[in-house]
C-alpha positions in Angstrom: 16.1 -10.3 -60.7 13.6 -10.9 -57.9 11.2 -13.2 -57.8 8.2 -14.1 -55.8 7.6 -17.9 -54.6 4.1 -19.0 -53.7 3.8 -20.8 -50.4 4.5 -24.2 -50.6 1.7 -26.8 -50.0 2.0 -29.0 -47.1 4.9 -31.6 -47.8 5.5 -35.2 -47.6 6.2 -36.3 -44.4 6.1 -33.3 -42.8 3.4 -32.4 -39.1 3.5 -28.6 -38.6 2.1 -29.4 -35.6 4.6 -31.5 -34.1 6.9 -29.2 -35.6 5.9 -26.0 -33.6 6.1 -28.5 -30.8 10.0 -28.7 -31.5 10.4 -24.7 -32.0 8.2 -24.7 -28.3 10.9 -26.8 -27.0 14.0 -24.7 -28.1 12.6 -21.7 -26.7 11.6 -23.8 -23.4 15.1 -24.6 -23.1 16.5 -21.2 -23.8 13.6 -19.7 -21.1 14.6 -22.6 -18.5 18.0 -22.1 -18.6 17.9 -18.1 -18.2 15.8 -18.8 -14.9 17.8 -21.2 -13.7 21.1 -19.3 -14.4 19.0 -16.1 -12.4 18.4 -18.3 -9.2 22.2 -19.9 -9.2 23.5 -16.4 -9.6 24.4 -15.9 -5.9 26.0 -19.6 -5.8 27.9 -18.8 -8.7 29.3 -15.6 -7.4 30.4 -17.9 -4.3 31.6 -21.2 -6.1 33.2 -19.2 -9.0 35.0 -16.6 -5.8 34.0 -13.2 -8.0 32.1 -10.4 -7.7 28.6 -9.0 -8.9 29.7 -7.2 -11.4 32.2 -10.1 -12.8 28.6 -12.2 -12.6 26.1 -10.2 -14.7 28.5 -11.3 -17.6 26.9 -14.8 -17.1 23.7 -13.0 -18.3 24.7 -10.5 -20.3 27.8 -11.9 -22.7 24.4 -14.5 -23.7 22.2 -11.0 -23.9 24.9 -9.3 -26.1 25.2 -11.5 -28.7 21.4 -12.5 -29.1 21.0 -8.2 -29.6 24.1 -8.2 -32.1 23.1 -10.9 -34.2 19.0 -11.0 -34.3 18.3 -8.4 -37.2 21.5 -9.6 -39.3 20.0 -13.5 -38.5 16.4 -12.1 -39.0 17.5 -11.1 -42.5 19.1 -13.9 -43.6 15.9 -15.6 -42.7 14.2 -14.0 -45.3 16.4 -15.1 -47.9 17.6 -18.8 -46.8 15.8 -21.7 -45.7 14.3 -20.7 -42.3 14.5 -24.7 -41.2 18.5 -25.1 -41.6 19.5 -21.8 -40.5 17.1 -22.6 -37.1 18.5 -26.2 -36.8 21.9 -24.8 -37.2 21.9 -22.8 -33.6 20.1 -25.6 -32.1 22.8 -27.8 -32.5 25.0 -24.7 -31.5 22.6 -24.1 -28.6 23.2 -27.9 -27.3 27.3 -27.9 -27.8 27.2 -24.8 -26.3 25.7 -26.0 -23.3 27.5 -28.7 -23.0 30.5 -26.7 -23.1 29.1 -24.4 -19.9 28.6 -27.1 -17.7 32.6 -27.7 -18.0 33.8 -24.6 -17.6 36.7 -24.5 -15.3 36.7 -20.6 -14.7 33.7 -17.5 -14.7 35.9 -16.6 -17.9 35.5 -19.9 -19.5 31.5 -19.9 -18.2 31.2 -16.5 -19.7 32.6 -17.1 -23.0 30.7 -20.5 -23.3 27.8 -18.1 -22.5 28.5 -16.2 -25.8 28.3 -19.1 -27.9 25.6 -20.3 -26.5 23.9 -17.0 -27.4 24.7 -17.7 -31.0 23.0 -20.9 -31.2 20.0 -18.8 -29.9 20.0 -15.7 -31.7 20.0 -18.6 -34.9 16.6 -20.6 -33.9 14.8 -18.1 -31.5 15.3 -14.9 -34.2 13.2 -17.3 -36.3 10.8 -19.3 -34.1 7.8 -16.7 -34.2 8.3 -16.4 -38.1 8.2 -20.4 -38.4 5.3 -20.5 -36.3 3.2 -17.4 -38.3 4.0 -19.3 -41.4 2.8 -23.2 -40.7 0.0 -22.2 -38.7 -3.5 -20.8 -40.0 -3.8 -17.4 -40.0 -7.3 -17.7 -38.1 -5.3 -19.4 -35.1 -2.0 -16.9 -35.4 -2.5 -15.2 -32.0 -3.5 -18.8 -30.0 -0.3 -20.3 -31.6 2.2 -17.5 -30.6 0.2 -17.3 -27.6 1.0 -20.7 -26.9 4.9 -19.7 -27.8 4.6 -16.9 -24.1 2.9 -20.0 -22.8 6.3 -22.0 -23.0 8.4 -18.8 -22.3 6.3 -18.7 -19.0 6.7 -22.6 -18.4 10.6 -22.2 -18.8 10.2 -19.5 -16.4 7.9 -21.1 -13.6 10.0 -24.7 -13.7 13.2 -23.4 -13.8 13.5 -21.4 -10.2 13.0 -24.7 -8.3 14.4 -26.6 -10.5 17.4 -25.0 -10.1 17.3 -24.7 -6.3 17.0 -28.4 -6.8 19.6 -29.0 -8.8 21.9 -26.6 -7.4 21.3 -28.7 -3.7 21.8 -32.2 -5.3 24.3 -32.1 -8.5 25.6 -28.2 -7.9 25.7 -25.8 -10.4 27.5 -27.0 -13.6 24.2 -29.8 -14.2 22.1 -26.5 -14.7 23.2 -26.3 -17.9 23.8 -29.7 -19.0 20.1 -29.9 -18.6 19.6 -28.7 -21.9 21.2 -31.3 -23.6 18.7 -34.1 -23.8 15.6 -31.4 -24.4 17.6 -29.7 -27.1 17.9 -33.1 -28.5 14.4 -33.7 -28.6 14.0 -30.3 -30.3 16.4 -31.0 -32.4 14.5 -34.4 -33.5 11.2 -32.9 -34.1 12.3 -30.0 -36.1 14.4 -32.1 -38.6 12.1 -35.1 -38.8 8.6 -33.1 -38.8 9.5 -29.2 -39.9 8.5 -28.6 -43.7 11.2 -26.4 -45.7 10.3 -23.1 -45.6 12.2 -21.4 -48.7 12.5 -17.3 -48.7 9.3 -16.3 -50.6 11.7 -14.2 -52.7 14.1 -15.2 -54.8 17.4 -13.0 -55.8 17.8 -11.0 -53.0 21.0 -9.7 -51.9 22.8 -9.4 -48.6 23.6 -5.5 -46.8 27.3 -6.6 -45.6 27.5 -2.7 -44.4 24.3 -2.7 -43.0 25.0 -5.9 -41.3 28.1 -5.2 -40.0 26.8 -1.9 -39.1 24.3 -3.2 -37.2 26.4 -5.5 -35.1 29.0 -2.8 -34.0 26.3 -0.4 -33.0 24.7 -2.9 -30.9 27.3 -4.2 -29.4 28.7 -1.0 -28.3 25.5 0.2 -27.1 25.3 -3.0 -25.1 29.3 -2.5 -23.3 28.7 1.2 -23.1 25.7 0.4 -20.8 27.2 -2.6 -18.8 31.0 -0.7 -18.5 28.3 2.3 -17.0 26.8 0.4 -14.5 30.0 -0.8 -13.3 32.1 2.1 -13.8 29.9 4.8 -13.2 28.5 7.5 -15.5 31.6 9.2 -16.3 33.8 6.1 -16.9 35.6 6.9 -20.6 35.6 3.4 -21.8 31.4 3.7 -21.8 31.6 6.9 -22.9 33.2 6.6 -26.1 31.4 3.1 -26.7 28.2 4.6 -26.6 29.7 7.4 -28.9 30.7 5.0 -31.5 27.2 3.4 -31.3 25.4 6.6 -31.5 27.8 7.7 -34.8 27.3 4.0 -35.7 23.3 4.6 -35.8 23.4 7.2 -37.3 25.5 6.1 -40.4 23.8 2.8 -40.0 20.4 4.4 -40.9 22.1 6.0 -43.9 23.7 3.2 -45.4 19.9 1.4 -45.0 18.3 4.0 -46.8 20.5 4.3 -49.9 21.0 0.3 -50.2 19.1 -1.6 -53.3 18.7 -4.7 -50.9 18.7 -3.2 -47.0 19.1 -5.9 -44.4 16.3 -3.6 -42.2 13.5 -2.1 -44.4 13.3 1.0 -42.9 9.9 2.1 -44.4 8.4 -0.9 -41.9 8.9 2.0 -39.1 6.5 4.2 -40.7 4.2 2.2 -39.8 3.1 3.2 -36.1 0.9 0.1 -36.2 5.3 -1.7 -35.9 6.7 0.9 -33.9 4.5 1.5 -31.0 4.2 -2.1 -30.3 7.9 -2.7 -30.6 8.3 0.4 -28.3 5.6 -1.2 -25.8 8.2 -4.1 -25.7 11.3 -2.8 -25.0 9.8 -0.7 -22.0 8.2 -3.8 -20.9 11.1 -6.3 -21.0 13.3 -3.7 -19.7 10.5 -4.3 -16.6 11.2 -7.7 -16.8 15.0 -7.4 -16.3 14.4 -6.7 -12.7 14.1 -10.4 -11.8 18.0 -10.9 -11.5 18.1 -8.6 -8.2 15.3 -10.9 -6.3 17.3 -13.6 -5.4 20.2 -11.4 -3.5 17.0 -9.5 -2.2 15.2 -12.6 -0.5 18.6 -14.6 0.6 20.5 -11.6 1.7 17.9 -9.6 3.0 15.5 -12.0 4.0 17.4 -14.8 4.5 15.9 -17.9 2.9 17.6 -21.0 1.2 17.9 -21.3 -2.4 14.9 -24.1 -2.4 13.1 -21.4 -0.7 13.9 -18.6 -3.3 13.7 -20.5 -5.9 9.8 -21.8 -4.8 9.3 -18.2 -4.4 9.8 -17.0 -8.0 7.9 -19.1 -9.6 4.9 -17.4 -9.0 5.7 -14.7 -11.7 6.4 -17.0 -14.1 3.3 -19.4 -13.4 0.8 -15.9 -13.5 2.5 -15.8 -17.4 1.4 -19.2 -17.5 -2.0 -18.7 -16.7 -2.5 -16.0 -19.2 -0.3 -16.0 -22.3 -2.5 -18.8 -24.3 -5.3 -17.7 -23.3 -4.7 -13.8 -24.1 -3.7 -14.9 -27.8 -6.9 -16.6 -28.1 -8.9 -13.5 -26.8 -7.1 -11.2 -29.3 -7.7 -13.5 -32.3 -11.9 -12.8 -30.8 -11.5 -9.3 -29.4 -8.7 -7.6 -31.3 -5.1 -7.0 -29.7 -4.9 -3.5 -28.9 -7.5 -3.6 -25.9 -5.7 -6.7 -24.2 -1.9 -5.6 -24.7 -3.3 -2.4 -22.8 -5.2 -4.6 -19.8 -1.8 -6.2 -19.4 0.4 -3.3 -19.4 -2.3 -2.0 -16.5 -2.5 -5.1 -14.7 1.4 -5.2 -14.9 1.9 -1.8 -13.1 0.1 -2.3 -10.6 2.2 -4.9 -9.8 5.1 -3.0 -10.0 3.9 -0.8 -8.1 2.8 -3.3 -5.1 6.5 -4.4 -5.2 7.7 -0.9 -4.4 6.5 -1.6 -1.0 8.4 -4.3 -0.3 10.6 -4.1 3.1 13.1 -6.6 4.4 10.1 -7.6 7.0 7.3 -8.8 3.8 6.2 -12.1 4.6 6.8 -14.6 1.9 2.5 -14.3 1.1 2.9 -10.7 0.9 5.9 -11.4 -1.8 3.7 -14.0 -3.7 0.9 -11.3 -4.1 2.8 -8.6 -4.7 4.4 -10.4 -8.1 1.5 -12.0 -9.3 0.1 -9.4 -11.3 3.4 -8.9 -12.5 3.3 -12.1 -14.3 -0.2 -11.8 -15.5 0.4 -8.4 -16.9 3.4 -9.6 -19.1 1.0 -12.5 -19.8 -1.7 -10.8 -21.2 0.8 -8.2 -22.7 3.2 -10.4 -24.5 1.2 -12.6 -27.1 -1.2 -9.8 -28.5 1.4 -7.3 -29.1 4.0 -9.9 -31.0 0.3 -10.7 -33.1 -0.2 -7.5 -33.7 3.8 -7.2 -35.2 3.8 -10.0 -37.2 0.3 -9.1 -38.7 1.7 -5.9 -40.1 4.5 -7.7 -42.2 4.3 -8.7 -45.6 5.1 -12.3 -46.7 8.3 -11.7 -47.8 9.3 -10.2 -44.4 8.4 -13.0 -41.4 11.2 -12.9 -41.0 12.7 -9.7 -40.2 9.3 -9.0 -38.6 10.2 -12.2 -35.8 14.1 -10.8 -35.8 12.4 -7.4 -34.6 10.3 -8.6 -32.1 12.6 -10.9 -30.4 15.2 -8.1 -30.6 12.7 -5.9 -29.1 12.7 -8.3 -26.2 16.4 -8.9 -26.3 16.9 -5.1 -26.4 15.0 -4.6 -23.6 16.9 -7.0 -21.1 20.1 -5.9 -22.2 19.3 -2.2 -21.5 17.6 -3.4 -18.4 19.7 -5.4 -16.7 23.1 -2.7 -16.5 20.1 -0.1 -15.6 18.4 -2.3 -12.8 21.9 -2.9 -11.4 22.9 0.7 -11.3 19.4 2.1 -9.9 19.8 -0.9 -7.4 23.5 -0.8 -6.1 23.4 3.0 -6.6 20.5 3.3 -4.1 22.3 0.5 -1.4 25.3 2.4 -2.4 23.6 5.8 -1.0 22.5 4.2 2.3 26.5 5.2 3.6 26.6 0.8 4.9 28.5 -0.1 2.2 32.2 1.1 1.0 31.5 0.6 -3.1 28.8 -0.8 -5.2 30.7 -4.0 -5.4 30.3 -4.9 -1.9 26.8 -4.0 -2.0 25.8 -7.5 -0.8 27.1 -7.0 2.6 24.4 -4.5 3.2 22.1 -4.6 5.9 18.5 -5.9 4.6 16.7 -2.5 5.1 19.6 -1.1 2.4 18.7 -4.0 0.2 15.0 -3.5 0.5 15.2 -0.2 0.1 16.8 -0.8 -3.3 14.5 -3.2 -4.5 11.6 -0.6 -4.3 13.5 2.0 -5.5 13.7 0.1 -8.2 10.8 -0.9 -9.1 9.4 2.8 -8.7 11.3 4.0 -11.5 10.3 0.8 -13.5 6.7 2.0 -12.9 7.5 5.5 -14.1 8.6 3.2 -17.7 5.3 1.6 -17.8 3.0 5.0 -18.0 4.7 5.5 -20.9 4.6 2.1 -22.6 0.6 2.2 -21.8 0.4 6.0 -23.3 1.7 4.1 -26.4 -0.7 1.5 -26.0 -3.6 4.2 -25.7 -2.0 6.3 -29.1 -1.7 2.9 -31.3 -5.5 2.2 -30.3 -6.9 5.3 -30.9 -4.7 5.3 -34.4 -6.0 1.3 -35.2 -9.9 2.4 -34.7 -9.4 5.9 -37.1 -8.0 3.4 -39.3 -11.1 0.8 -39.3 -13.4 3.9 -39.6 -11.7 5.3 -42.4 -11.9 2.1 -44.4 -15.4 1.7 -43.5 -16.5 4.7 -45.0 
């Protein structure tokens, strides 16, 4: 039998405040050390002797895993004490980390890489839930605007930071960087989190669903990636991304005849949940594109890492600027006008970067991705608002699960398609003998793919803001229904 909990009362010994300082901190580490593992990516293709394609696993074995695990992590949420399960992965996270920095291979790296991304997928699945349920709902947008905040610190410290690092200690003290601030996270949420018990009692976990779930995503994922490196007819990605598609498709039945369905299905009747979701994937899978910069401003342009690293900061520090202070203008002015500024602001930016050429100045650069940085900025804290708003009590957590999955979705869809638009294009120019050797191409092939590449992102972003435009028009019939 189910039963409903009331919300607990505040509890002895317990700061929410200080606590949402420690989930801040976990998902500053897990921010700082995807931007630092961006910049080294070069140096690690060099120190490791492998190829680009060997590389991106750095990225995306930690990508695959977070998308396989959120929703089944998300759901368990819902049901289990959201404290322990996030306390769990952060210890994971910081072992995990650990274990990178030691890795004697790219094999080993890339496998440490994949457990890493459990300890994530266990605290960051959760961290937007935690935060929508200790903090008042009058401040909800400020305090997950303060959460895009820390994504865009992590972001903006960790480019020179890492060029830093990488100069002084080499690449391996990258990640054992996160051990003393995972620490420190770990501290605060054990000493200062309340327990945060499911709000109801009895439920049962979808094994099928679950397991569904993860084999459909994770196909999806190696389908895309085997793709990219492979090519478009390669078999292996072919009958991965058959399985996920069958997978789906029996997933979503399973879900809708289950007593106790690990993903509510009915929460995607709501347009009010799906656009925004929607909005997010196209956006991150916009974000994705940051992996090619480095190769594009040392091989084509020719500066240090120091240099590159200084460069790309300035996306990151235009997030900074604008994610607390567009969740405090939604909680005043609602969230459906600023998610759309942002997805306008942001591409235009993409757009300005389609004119990059291997002769940009390092100013022209810096202007070119700033509004890049404020558009996701703006974009990012209204729209998760706006998500977590729409879910009942009894579904924080799910309703985080999706919206981080949204993001995670994004990147990991992203990433194998910026890499294919981008060697495909240097590929074309006729200077290079295969996409893996695409590195060796002259700067005005590399350039060229850069803005090829960010032209087509800008053809994603219409779309995401025509979904913007439809969930606005659909939130004010709504408020004028109810008023009359």
């Amino acid at each position: 039998m189910i039963q409903l909990n009331a919300p607990a009362g505040p509890q002895p010994g317990t700061r929410p405040a200080l606590a949402m300082i420690g989930v801040n901190l976990m998902v500053f580490m897990a921010t700082l050390d995807m931007s630092i593992v961006n910049v080294a990516l070069p140096t690690l293709t060099e120190s490791l002797n492998t190829d680009f394609a060997t590389i991106q696993w750095v990225i995306l074995s930690y990508v695959l895993v977070i998308a396989s695990l959120l929703l089944l992590i998300s759901r368990l949420g819902d049901m289990r004490d959201k404290k322990r399960i996030f306390s769990t992965g952060l210890v994971l996270f910081i072992l995990a980390s650990l274990c990178c920095g030691l890795s004697p291979s790219v094999y080993w790296l890339i496998g440490f890489r994949a457990l890493q991304g459990i300890g994530a997928a266990m605290s960051q699945s959760l961290g937007m839930a935690i935060v929508t349920q200790i903090a008042p709902p009058a401040s909800r947008g400020r305090a997950l605007g303060f959460i895009g905040g820390t994504v865009a610190m992590g972001l903006m410290i960790g480019p020179p930071l890492g060029g830093v690092i990488i100069g002084l200690a080499g690449w391996r003290a990258l990640f054992l960087l996160n051990v003393p601030l995972g620490l420190l996270a770990y501290v605060a949420v054990r000493r200062y989190m309340p327990s945060l018990p499911p709000v109801r009692q009895g439920e049962r976990f979808d094994v099928p669903g679950a397991a569904l779930a993860c084999l459909t995503l994770a196909c999806y994922c190696l389908g895309m990636t085997f793709m990219q490196r492979n090519g478009p007819s390669d078999p292996l990605a072919l009958g991965l991304l058959g399985i996920s598609a069958a997978g789906l498709a029996v997933f979503v039945a399973v879900e809708r005849k289950s007593p106790a369905p690990m993903l509510d299905l009915t929460l995607f009747a709501n347009p009010l949940v799906s656009l925004p979701l929607a909005m997010s994937v196209l956006v991150f899978i916009t974000g994705a594109s940051g992996f090619i910069m480095p190769f594009f401003l040392q091989s084509a342009q020719g500066h240090t890492v120091t240099e590159v690293g200084l460069l790309l900061m300035i996306l990151p520090a235009s997030m900074a600027l604008t994610a607390p202070l567009s969740g405090s203008l939604a909680d005043r002015y609602g969230t459906r006008v600023i998610s759309l500024v942002g997805l306008l602001v942001l591409l235009g930016g993409c757009l300005a970067l389609g004119t990059l050429t291997e002769h940009t100045p390092w100013w022209g650069y810096l202007l070119r991705s700033m509004p890049v940085g404020l558009g996701i900025g703006i974009f990012q804290a209204p729209n998760n608002s706006t998500i977590m708003g729409q879910m009942p009590p009894h579904r924080l957590g799910v309703g985080s699960g999706l919206a981080n999955y949204a993001r995670v979705f994004g990147q990991s869809t992203g990433l194998p398609l910026v890499a294919t638009i981008f060697s495909g294009l240097v590929a074309a120019s006729g200077t290079v003998a295969s996409h893996a050797e695409f590195t060796n191409a002259p700067p005005a092939a590399l350039a060229a793919g850069v803005a090829g590449v960010f032209h087509a992102l800008a053809g994603l972003l219409v779309m995401a803001i025509a979904l913007a435009a439809w969930a606005w028009q659909l939130e004010n019939a709504k408020a004028r229904n109810a008023r009359s």
